[in-house]
C-alpha positions as CSV (number, residue, x, y, z in Angstrom):
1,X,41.9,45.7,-6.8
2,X,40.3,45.3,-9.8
3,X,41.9,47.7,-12.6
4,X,39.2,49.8,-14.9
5,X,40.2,48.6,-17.9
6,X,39.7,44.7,-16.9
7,X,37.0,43.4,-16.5
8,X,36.6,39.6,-15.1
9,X,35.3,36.7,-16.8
10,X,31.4,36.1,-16.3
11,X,28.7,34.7,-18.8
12,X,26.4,36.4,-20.6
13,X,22.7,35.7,-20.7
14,X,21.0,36.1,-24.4
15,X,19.6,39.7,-25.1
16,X,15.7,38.9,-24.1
17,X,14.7,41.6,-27.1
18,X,17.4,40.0,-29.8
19,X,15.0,38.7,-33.0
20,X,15.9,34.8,-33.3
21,X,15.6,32.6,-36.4
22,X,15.0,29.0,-34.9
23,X,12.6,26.0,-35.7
24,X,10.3,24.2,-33.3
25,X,12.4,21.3,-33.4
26,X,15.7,23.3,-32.1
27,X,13.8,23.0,-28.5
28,X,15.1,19.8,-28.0
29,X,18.4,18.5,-27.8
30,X,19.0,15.8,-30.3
31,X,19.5,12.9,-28.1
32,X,16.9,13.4,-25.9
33,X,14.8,10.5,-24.4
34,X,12.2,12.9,-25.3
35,X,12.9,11.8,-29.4
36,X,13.0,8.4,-28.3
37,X,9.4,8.6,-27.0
38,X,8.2,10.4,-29.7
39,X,9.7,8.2,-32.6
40,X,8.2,4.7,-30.5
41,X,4.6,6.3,-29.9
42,X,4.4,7.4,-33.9
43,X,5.5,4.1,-34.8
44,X,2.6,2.0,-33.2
45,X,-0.9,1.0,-33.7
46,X,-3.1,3.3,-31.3
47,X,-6.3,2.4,-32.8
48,X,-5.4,-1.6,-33.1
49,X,-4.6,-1.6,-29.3
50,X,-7.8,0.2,-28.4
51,X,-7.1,3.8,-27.4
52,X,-9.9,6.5,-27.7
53,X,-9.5,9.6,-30.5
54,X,-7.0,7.5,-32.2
55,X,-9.3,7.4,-35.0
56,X,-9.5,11.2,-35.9
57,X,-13.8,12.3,-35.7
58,X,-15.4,14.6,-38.0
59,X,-18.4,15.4,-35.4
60,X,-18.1,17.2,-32.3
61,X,-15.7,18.9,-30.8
62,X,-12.1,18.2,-31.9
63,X,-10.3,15.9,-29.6
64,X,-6.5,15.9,-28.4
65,X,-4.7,13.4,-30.7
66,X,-4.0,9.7,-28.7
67,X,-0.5,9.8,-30.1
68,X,0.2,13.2,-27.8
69,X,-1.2,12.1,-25.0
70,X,1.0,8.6,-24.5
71,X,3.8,10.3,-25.6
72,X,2.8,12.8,-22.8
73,X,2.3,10.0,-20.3
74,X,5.4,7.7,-21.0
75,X,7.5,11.3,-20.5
76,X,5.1,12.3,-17.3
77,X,6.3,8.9,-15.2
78,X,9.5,8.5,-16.8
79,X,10.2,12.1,-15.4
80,X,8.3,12.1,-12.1
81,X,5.5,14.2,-13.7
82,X,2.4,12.4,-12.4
83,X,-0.5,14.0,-11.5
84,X,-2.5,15.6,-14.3
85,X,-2.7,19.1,-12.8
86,X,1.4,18.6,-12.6
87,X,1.5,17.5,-16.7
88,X,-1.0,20.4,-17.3
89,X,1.5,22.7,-16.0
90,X,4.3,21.2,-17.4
91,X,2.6,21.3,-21.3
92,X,3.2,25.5,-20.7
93,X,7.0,25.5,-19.2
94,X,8.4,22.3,-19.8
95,X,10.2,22.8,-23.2
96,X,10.1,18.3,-23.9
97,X,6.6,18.4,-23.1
98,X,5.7,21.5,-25.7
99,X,7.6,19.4,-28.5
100,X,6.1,16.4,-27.8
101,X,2.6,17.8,-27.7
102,X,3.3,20.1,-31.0
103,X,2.2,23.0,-28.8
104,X,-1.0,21.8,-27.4
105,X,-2.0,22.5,-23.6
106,X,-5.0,20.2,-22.5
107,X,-6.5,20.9,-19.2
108,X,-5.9,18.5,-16.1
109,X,-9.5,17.3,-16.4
110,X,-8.7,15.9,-20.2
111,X,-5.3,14.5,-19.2
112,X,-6.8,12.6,-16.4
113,X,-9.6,11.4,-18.7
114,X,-7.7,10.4,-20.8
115,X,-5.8,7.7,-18.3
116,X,-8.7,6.9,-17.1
117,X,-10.5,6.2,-20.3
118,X,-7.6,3.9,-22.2
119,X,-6.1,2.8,-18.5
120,X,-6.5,-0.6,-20.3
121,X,-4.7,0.1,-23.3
122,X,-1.1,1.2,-21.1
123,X,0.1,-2.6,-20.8
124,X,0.0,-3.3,-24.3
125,X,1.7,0.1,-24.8
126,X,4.7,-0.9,-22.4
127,X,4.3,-5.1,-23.4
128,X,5.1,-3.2,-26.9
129,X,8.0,-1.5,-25.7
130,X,9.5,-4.3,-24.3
131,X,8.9,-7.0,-27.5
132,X,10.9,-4.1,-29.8
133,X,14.0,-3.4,-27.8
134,X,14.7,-7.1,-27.0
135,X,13.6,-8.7,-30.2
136,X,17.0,-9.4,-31.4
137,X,18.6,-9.6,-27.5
138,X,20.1,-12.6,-25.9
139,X,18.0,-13.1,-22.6
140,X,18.5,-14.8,-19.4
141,X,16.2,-16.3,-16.7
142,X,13.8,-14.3,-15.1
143,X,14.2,-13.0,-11.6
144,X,10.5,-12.9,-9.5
145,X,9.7,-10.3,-6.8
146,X,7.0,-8.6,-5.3
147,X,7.0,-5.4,-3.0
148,X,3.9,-3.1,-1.5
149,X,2.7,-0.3,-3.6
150,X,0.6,2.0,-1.3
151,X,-2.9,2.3,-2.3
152,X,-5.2,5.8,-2.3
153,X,-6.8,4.5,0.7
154,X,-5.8,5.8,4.4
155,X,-5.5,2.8,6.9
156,X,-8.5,4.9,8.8
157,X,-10.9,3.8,5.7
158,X,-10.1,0.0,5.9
159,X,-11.4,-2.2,8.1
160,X,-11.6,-5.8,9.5
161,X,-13.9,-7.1,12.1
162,X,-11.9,-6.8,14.9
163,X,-11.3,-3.2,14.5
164,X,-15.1,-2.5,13.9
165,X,-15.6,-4.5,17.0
166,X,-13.0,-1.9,18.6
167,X,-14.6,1.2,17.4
168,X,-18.5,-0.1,18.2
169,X,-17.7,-1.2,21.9
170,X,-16.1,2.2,22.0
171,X,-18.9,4.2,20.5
172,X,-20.9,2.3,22.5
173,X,-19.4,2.9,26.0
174,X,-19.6,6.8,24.2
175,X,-23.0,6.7,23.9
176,X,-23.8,5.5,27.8
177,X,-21.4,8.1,29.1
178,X,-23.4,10.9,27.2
179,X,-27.0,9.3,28.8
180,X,-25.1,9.5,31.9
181,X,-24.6,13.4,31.8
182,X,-27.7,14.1,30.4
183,X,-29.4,12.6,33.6
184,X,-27.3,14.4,35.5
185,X,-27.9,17.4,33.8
186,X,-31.8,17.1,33.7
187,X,-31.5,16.4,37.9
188,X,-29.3,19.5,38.1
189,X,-30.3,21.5,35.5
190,X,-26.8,22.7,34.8
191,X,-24.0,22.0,32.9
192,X,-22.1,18.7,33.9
193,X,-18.7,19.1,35.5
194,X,-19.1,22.8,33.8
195,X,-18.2,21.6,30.1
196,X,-21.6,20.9,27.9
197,X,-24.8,22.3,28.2
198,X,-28.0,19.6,27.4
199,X,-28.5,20.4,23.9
200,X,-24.7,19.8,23.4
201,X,-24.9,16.6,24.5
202,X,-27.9,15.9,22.2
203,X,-25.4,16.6,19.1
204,X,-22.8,14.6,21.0
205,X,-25.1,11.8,20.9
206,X,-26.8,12.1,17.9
207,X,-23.2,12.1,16.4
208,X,-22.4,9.1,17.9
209,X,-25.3,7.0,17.3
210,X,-25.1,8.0,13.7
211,X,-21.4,6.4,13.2
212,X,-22.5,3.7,15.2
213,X,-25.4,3.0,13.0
214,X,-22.6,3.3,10.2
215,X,-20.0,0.8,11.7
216,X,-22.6,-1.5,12.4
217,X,-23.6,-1.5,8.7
218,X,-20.3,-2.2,7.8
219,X,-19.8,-5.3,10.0
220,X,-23.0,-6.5,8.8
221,X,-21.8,-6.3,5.5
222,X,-18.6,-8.0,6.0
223,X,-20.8,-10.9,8.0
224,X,-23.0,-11.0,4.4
225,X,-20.0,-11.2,2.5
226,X,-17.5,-13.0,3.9
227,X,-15.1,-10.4,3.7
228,X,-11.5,-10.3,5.9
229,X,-11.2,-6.5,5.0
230,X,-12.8,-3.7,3.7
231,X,-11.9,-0.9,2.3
232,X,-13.7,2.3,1.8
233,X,-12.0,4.1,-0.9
234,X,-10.5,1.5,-2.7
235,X,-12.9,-1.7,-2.7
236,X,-9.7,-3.7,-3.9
237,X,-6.7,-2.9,-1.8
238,X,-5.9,-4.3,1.2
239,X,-3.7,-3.8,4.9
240,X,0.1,-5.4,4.2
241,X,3.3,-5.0,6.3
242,X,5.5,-3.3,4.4
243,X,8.9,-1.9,6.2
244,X,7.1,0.8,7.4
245,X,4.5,-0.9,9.4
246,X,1.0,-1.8,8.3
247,X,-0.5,0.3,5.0
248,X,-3.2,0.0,2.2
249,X,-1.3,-1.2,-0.6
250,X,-1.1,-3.8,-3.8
251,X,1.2,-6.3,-3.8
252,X,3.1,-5.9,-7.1
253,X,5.0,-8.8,-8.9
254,X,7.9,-8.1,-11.2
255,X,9.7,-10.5,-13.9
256,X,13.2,-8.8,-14.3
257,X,15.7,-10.2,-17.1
258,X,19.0,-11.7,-15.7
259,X,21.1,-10.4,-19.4
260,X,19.3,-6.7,-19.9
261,X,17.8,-5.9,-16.6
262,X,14.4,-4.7,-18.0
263,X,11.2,-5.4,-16.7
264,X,9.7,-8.1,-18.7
265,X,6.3,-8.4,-17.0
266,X,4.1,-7.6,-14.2
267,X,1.3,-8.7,-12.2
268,X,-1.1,-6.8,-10.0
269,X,-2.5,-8.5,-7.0
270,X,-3.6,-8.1,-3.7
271,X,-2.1,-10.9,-1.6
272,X,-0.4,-10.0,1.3
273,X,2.5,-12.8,0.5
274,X,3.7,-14.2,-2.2
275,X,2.8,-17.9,-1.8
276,X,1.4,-18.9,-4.9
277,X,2.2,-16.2,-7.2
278,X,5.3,-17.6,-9.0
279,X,3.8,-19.6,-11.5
280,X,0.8,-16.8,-12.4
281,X,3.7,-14.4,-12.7
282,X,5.3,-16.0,-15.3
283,X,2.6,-17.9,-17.5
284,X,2.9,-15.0,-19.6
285,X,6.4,-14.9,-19.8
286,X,6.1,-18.8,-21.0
287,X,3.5,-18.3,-23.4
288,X,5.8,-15.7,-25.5
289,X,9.2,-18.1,-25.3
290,X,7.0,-20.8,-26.7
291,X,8.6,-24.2,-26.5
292,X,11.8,-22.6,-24.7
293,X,12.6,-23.8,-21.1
294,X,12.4,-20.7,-19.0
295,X,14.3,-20.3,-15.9
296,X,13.3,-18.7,-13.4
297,X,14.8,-17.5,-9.4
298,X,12.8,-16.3,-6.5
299,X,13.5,-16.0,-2.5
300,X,12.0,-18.2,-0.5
301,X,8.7,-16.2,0.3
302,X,7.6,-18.5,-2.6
303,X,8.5,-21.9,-1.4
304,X,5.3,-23.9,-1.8
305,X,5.5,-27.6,-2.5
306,X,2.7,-27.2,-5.4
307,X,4.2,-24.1,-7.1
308,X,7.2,-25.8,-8.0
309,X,5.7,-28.2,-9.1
310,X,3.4,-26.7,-11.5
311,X,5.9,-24.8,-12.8
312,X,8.2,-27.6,-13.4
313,X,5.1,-29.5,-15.3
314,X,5.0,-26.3,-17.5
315,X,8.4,-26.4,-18.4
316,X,10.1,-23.4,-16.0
317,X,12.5,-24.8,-13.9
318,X,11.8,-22.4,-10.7
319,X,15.5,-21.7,-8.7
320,X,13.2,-20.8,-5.2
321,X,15.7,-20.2,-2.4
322,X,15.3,-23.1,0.6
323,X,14.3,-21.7,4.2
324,X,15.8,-24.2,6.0
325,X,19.6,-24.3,4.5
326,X,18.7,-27.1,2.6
327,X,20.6,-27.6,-0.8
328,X,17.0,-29.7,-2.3
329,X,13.8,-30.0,-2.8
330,X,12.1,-33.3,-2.3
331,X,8.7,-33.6,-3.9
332,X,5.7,-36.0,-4.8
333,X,3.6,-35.8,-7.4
334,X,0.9,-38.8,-8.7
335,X,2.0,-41.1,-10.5
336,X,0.4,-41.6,-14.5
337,X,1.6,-44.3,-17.0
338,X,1.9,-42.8,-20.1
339,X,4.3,-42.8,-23.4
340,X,6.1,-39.6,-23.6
341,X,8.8,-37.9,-25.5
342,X,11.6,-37.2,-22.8
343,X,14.1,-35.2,-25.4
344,X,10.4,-32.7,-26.0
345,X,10.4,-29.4,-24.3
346,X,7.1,-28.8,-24.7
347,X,5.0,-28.4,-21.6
348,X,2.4,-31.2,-22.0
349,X,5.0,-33.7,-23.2
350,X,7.5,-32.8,-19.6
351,X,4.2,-33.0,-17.8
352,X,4.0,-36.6,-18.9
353,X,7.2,-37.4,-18.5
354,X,7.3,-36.1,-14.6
355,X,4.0,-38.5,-13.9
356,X,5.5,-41.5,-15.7
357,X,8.6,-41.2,-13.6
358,X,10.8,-40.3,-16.5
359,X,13.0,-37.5,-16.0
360,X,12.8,-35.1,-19.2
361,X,16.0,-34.8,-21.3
362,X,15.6,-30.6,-20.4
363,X,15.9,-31.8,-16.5
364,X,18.8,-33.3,-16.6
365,X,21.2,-32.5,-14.1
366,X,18.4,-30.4,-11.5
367,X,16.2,-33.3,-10.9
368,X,17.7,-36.7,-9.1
369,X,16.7,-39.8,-7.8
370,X,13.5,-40.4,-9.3
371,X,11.4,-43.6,-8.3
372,X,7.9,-44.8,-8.7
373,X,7.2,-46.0,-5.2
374,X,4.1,-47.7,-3.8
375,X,2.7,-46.0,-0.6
376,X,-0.1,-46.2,1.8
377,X,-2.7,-43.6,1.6
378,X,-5.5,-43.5,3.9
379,X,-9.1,-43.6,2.3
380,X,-12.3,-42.2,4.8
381,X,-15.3,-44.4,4.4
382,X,-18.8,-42.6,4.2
383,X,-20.0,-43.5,7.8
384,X,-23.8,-44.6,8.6
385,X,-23.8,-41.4,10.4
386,X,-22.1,-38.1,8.9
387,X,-20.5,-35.6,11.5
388,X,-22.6,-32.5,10.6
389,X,-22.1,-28.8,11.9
390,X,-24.0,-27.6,14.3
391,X,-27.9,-26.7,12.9
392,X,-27.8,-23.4,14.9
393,X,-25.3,-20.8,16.6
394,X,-26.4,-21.2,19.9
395,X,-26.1,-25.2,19.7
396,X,-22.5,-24.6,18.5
397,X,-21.9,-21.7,21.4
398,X,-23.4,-24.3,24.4
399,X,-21.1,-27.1,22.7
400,X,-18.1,-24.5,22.9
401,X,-19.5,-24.1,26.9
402,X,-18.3,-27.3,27.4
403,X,-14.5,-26.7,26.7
404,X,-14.6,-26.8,23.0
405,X,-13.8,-24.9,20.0
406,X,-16.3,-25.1,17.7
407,X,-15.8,-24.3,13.8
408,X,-18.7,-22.8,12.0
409,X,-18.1,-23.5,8.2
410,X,-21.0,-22.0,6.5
411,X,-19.8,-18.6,8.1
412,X,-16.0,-19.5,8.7
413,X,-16.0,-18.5,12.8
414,X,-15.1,-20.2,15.8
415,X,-16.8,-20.3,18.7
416,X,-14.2,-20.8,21.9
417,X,-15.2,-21.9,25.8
418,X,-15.0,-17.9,26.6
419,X,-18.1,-17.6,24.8
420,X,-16.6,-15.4,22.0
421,X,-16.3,-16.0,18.5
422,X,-12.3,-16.6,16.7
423,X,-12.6,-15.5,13.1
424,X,-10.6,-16.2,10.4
425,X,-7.0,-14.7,10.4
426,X,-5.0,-16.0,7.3
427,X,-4.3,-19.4,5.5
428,X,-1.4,-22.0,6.6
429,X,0.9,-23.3,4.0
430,X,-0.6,-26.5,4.7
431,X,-4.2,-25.4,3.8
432,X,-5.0,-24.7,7.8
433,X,-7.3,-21.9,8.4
434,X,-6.4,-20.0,11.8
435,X,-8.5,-17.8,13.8
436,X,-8.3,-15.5,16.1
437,X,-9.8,-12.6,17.9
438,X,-7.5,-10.0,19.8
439,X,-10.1,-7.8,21.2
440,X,-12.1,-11.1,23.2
441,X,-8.9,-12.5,24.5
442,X,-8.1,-8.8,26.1
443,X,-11.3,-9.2,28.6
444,X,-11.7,-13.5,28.6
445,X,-11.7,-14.9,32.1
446,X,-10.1,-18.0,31.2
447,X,-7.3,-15.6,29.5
448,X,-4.5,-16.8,32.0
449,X,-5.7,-20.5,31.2
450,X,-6.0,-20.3,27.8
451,X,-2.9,-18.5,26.7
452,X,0.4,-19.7,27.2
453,X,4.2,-18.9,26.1
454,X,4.9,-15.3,24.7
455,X,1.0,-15.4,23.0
456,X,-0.8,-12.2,23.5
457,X,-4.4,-13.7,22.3
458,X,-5.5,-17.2,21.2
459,X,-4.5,-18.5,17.8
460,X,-6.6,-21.7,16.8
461,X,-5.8,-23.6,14.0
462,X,-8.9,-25.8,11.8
463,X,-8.3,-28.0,8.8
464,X,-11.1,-28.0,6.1
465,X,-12.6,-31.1,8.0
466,X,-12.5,-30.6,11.2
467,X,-15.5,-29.1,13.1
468,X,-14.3,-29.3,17.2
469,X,-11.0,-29.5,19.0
470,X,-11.3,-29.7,23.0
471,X,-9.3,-27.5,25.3
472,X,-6.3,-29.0,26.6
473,X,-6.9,-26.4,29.5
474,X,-10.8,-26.9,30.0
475,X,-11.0,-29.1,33.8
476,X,-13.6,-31.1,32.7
477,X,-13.9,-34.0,29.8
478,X,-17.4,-33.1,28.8
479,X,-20.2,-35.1,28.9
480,X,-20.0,-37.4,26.0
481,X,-17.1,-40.1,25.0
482,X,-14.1,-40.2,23.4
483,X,-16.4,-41.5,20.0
484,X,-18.5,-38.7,19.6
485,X,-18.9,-36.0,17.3
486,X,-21.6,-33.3,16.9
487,X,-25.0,-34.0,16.2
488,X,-24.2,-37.5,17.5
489,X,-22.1,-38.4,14.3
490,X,-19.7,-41.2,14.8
491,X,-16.1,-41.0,14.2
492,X,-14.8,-41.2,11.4
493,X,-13.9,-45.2,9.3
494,X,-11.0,-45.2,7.1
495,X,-8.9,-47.7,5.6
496,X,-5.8,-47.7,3.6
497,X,-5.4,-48.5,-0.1
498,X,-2.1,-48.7,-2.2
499,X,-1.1,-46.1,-4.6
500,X,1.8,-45.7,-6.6
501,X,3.4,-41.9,-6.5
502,X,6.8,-40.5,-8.2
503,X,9.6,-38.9,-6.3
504,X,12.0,-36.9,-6.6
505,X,14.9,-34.5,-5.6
506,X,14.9,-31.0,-7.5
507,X,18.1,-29.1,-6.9
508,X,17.5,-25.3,-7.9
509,X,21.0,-23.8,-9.3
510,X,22.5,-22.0,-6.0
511,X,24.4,-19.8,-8.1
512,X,21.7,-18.3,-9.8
513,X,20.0,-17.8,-6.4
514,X,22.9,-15.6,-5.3
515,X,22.4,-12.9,-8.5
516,X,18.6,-12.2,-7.5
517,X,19.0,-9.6,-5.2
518,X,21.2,-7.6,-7.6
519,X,18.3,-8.1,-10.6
520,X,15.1,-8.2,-8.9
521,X,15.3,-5.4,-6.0
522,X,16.9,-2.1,-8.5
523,X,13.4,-1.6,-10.3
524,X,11.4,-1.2,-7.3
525,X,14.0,1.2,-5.5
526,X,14.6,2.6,-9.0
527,X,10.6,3.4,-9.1
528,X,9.7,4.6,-5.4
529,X,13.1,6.5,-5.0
530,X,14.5,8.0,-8.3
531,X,11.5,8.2,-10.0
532,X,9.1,9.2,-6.8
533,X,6.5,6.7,-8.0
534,X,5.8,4.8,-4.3
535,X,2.3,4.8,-4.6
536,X,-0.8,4.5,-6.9
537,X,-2.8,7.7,-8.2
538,X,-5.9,5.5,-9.5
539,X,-8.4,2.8,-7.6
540,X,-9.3,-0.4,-8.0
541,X,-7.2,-3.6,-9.4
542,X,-7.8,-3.0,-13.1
543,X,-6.6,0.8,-12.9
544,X,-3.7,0.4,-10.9
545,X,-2.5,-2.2,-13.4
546,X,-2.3,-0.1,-16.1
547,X,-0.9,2.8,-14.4
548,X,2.0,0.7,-13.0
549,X,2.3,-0.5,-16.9
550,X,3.3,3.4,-17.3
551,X,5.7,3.0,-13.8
552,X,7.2,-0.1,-15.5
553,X,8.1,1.6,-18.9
554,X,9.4,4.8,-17.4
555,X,12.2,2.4,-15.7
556,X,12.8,0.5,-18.7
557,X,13.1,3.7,-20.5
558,X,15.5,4.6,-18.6
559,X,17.1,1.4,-18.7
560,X,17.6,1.5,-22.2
561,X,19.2,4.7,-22.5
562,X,22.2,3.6,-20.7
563,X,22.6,0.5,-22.7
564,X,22.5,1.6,-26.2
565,X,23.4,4.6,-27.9
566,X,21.2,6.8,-29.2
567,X,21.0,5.5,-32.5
568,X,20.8,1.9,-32.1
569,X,17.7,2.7,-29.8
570,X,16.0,4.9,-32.3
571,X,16.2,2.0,-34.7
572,X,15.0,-0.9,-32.1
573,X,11.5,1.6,-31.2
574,X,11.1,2.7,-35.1
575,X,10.9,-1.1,-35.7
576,X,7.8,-3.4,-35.7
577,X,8.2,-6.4,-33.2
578,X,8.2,-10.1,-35.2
């Protein structure tokens, strides 16, 4: 029991009607990440980097200031405020937002102009960012990794052939089904199976015919174009596997430091693997260490023979993880006599080096056993008869009617025995181009024949200069010999000439393999979890870009925080870059 005269211990909330004496700037606490924004953004060129209104204009109507709107941006996806309708709001309530913007409230139409008009401008913003808080900073090697960023296009709006295949035979089975009924109707004169009247069915129909009209336009078009998807919504994204399934998305690739953990660099693409992409990714990364030796790590979803290379030739020793539990790579390259200066580190100077068989004084240690050997290389003679495609698709589909599967360059298709037509699925690391075609294979008579182990549909595999391969499973050789080709070509003459090639064994540093998953994979989570940022607002490659600039310096925003105090990271962003 609680005694009159005591009363417990509770807080009080301000008197809403007391008068207070306070400044503007008192909104703010006075390390908040909000200052840090604000002092960066005041302390850069706007106008040099190509931003609109950062020039103030004495005609028309005054603009918001460029300088407010960044600063209201880098804050927005640093603190999970994305859309503009969300920053409008937030430019009314949000008491960072009101200091930033010195009061002023543009509407979510301006806001998203805004991004949309200097979309181009946001990588040199965050490339900015990054030059002025690791200027003075001893950094590492760089950790590569890509993940899926869903795109603002539903899987429903993208499209390959095989799917509109899928949808026409379906619109078309549709469309006889509603002919059907509205026979029956006419002979009845009454509703069929007592669902829709006549002029129902009309609508049906009409409906029908009108989206197959539209599918069929968009098969054509892929035909035209050569296309392997298409999108509706967003012309540039494309259908990955991500570990939710399939989804519309960009394949995002990061370059993470190894000392400070901050996103160094990016690059937008949309290829569904990352073969290839380890030397684009870090060109740029190259460029700004200048006659450094960059190091790099990756998993092994960039293991390609020719990547490694290149980068190696460019002076980036790449640390790709092995797929096979091997602890080396062994490569070729051509070789090139040349004098060189093995103790240089600049690029041109280890290319030469590498080709001469010299190993560069920077390689020592990671590349071993290096030989100039002499090897046999076989050399194709012109024949008196070139193997040609076929003229025509229905010469190529009666040659496929006599067990073959015939490759149709100009349009990249292959025609099989079944009489349907394989197109192209994806690229082999070895420069192969397989095809396939799911929906054919489901209602093929030779389907039993054809397809064998665990295969649900035919996979068919062409190099660039092949044009036929005969069934193993066709009963009959075919009418002409072993010599011929199509168009009565004549196989092909080769001999073999003498070449002299350099090899050698590159061991990437197993060590620094181990620490990649700890470096590369906390941005992404980092992004898509504690910053809600999992998918792109904006369409098309260009704009996606610079809005995942704004992704990327909202993480290394946060980054920073925790690794300096407040006043050693008001003094880096106040500071012009060397």
């Amino acid at each position: 029991m609680i005694q009159e005269d005591v009363m417990p211990y509770i807080a009080k909330p301000i008197d809403r009607d007391q008068v207070m004496i306070m400044t503007f700037d008192s909104l703010v606490e006075c390390n908040s990440i909000a200052r840090v924004i604000d002092h960066f953004v005041n302390n850069i060129d706007l106008a040099g980097m190509g931003f609109k209104n950062a020039v103030p204009s004495f005609e028309g109507r005054p603009g918001y200031p460029a300088e407010c709107m960044v600063k209201l941006y880098l804050y927005g996806y640093r603190k999970n405020i994305r859309s503009s309708r969300k920053l409008e709001a937030a430019c009314s309530v949000n008491l960072e937002v009101i200091w930033l913007m010195g009061g002023l409230k543009p509407d979510f139409r301006t806001i998203s102009d805004f991004r949309k008009d200097n979309i181009d401008c946001m990588k040199k913003v965050y490339k900015e960012f990054v030059k002025r808080v690791t200027v003075d900073m001893e950094t590492g090697f760089v950790s590569i990794d890509g993940s899926k960023f869903k795109a603002w296009n539903s899987k429903d709006r993208n499209f390959t052939v095989t799917k509109l295949d899928d949808r026409i035979q379906w619109l078309e089975d549709h469309s006889e089904e509603y002919l059907r009924q509205m026979e029956i109707a006419d002979e009845n004169d009454e509703t069929v199976r007592g669902s829709f009247t006549r002029a129902e069915l009309e609508e049906k129909l009409k409906e029908t015919q009108e989206r197959l009209a539209r599918y069929k336009g968009y098969r054509d078009l892929m035909e035209r174009e050569n296309l392997s998807q298409l999108s509706l919504t967003d012309a540039d994204c494309r259908l990955m596997k991500n570990k939710n399934g399939m989804d519309t998305a960009y394949n995002v690739q990061t370059a993470v430091d190894s000392e400070t953990h901050l996103m160094v660099d990016y690059q937008m693409t949309n290829r569904v693997t990352d073969h290839g992409l380890l030397g684009p990714t870090v060109e740029g990364i190259k460029a700004e260490a200048g006659d450094r030796i960059l190091e790099t790590v990756a998993d092994k979803g960039y293991e390609q023979p020719e990547d490694i290379i290149g980068c190696l030739e460019k002076g980036i020793i790449p640390n790709v993880v092995l797929p096979d539990g091997r602890d080396v790579y062994e490569l070729e390259i051509a070789y090139e006599e040349a004098t060189c200066d093995r103790e240089s580190v600049e690029g041109e100077e280890i290319r030469k080096c590498l080709h001469a068989g010299i190993v560069p004084e920077a390689y020592e240690g990671i590349i071993e056993g290096m030989e100039v050997a002499v090897v046999r290389e076989k050399t194709v003679d012109e024949p008196a008869e070139m193997a040609k495609p076929y003229k025509t698709e229905e010469a190529a589909k009666e040659r496929a009617a006599q067990g073959y599967y015939v490759r149709d360059p100009e349009r990249d298709k292959v025609y099989c025995p079944g009489g349907a037509v394989l197109r192209h699925k994806s690229i082999k690391k070895n420069g192969d181009t397989r095809y396939a075609n799911k929906t054919a294979c489901k209602k093929c008579p030779y389907r039993n024949r054809c397809i064998t182990g665990k295969g649900q549909w035919k996979e068919i595999d062409f190099n660039k200069d092949t044009l036929e391969k005969k069934a193993k499973w066709w009963e009959t050789d075919g009418p002409e010999g072993p010599d011929s080709t199509p168009d009565g070509g004549k196989k092909e003459r080769y001999h073999y000439e003498k070449k002299k090639v350099v090899r050698f064994k590159f061991r990437p540093d197993r060590k620094k393999m181990e620490q990649r998953k700890c470096i590369s994979e906390h941005p992404f989570g980092t992004i898509k979890r504690a910053m809600g940022a999992a998918y792109f607002l904006l369409k098309s490659m260009r704009k996606v870009s610079g809005e995942f600039a704004l992704m990327a310096a909202g993480y290394n925003l946060s980054r920073v925080a925790n690794m300096f105090s407040f006043e050693e990271l008001m003094e880096k962003v106040g500071r012009k870059a060397a």
